[in-house]
GUTOR-991121 format. One line per 8 residues: number of its first residue (from 1); their letters; for each residue x, y, z of C-alpha. Coordinates in steps of 0.05 Angstrom, whole numbers. Example, Ala and Ser with C-alpha at 12.3 -4.5 7.8 and 13.67 -1.06 7.14 Angstrom:
2
1 = AS = 246:-90:156 | 273:-21:143
This chain:
232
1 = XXXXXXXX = -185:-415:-435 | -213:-360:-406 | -157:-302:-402 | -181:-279:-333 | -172:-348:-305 | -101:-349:-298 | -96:-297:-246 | -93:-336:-181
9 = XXXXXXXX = -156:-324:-135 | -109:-340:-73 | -76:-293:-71 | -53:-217:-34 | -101:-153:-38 | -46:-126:-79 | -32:-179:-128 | -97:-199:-147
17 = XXXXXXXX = -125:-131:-149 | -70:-89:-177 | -11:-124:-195 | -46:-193:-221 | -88:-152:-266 | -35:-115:-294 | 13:-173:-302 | -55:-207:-346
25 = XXXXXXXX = -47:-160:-397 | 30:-182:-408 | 3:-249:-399 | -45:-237:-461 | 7:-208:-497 | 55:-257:-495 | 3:-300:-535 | 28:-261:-591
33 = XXXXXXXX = 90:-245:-576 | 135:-318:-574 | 197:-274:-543 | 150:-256:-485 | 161:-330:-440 | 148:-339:-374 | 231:-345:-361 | 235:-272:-396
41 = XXXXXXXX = 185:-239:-344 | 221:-266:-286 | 283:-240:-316 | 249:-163:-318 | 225:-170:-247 | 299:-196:-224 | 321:-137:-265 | 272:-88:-231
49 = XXXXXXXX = 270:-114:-163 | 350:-104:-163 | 350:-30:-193 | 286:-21:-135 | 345:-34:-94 | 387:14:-128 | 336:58:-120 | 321:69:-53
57 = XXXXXXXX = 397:58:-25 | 403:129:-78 | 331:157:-31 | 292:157:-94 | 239:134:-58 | 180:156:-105 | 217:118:-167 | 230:56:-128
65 = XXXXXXXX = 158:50:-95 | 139:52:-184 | 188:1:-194 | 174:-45:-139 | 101:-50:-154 | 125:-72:-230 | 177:-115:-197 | 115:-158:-169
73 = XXXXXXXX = 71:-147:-232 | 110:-184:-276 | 132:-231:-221 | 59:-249:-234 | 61:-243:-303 | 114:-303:-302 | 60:-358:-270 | 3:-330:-306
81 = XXXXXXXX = 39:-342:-371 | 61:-411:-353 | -8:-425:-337 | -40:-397:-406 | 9:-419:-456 | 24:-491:-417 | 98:-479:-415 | 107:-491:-335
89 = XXXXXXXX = 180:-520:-322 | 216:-546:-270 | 276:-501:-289 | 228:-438:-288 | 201:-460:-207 | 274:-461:-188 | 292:-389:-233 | 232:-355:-200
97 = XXXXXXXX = 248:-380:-125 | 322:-366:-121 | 315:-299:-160 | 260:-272:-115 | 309:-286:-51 | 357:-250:-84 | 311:-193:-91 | 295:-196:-15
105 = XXXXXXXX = 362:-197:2 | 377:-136:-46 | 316:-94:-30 | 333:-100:49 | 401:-84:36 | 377:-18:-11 | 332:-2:41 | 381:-8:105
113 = XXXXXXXX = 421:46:65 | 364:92:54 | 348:79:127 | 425:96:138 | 422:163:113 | 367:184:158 | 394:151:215 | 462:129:220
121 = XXXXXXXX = 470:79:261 | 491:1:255 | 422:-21:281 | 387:-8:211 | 435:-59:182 | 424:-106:237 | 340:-98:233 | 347:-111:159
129 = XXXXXXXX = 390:-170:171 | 340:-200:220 | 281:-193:179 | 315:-235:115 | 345:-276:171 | 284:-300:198 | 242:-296:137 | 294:-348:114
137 = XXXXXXXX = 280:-397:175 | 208:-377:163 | 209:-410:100 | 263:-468:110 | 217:-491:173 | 153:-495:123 | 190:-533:71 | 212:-576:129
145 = XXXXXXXX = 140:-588:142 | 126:-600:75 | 187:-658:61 | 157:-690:124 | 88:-696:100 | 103:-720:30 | 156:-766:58 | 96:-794:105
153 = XXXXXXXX = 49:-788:58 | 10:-742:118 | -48:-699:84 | -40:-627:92 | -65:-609:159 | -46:-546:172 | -113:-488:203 | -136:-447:152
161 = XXXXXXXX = -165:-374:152 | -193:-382:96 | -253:-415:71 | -280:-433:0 | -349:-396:3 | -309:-329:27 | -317:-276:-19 | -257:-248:-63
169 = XXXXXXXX = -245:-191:-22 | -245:-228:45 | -201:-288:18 | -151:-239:-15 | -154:-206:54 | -138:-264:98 | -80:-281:44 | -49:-225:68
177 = XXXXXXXX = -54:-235:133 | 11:-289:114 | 60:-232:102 | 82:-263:37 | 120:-225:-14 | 69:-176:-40 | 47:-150:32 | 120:-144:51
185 = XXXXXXXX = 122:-101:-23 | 66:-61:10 | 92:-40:73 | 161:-21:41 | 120:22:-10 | 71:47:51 | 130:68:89 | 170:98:44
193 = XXXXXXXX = 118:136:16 | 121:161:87 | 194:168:95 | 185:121:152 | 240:69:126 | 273:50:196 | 215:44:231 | 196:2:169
201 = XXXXXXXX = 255:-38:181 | 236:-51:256 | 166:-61:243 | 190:-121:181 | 233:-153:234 | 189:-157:274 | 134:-182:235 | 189:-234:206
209 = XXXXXXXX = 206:-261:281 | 139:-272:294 | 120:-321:233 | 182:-354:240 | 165:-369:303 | 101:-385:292 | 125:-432:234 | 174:-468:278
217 = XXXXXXXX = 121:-487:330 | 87:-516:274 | 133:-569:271 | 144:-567:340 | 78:-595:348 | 76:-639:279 | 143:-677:298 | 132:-681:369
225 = XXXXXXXX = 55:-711:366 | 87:-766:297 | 138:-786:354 | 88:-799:408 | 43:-836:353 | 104:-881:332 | 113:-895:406 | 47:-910:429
């Protein structure tokens, strides 16, 4: 197999151009190295992603902007390994979702407190709250979506940005216009590169609201239009 194949084409600007190549060098290594699974690199980026956290609720801002971006390198470095030594498991899908929401919770958190320092008021805590709140529904109402159509054996319907003859650059582009973890990575590093953390917080809130929304109208439609169907 070619090395270079197992970074994943769909994916972020900052994944598949930064992050995804870095993590394919771990990837490589871990040919060699039989300590190196894909379990042990989504330990290190639980590990990271929590002292990021650390990090920026202590305003070491530059440190935890390094960290973070190795936090999501060898979050990649996990798949990509699966993927070149075969070793994908159902144990290491569950490890890898559950620790990254742990990490979202903890990096909002870290971040509320940096937030804190510069402004001290309740509302940072509450924005922060929001944003994993609704990023939460965000994702409950896709896997909702998801359990319907496999349950109804419906083909995935859902529009698409993005088309196959695209060329890296755009398809990595409209990837990110989904606000998935490594965009929300970049705007925390953007912003506190900035020292713009609460208005970061507002701004991810925001953002959050709007594809949870968006996601729940999804269904809205889906459900509502199989109901109709079933009644015609």
């Amino acid at each position: 197999m070619n090395l270079k194949e197992v970074i994943k084409k769909e994916d972020a600007l900052l994944t598949y151009y930064c992050a995804g190549q870095i993590a394919n060098l771990f990837a490589r290594l871990a040919t060699k190295i039989k300590f190196l699974t894909p379990n042990f690199f989504t330990t290190l980026s639980f590990i990271l992603g929590i002292s990021t956290a650390i990090l920026f609720a202590y305003n070491f801002n530059y440190i935890a902007c390094f960290t973070l971006l190795f936090t999501l390198v060898f979050d990649c470095a996990d798949g990509q390994t699966a993927r070149l030594l075969g070793k994908k498991s159902q144990f290491g899908h569950w490890y890898d979702y559950y620790s990254d929401k742990i990490k979202d919770i903890s990096l909002a958190l870290g971040l509320a407190i940096n937030a804190y320092h510069v402004m001290p008021t309740a509302g940072v805590f509450i924005f922060a709250f929001l944003a994993v709140a609704f990023q939460f529904l965000r994702n409950i109402t896709r896997l909702n979506r998801q359990v319907f159509e496999l349950e109804h054996n419906i083909n995935k319907s859902e529009p698409t940005l993005i088309k196959k003859d695209t060329n890296q650059f755009m398809r990595c582009l409209k990837h990110s216009t989904l606000f998935k973890e490594a965009d929300r990575y970049t705007l925390f590093i953007i912003f506190a590169l900035l020292k713009q953390i609460p208005l970061m917080l507002i701004i991810y809130a925001g953002l959050e609201f709007c594809y949870a929304m968006s996601s729940a109208y999804l269904n809205y439609k889906k459900f509502k239009k199989f109901d109709a169907e079933k009644h015609e």
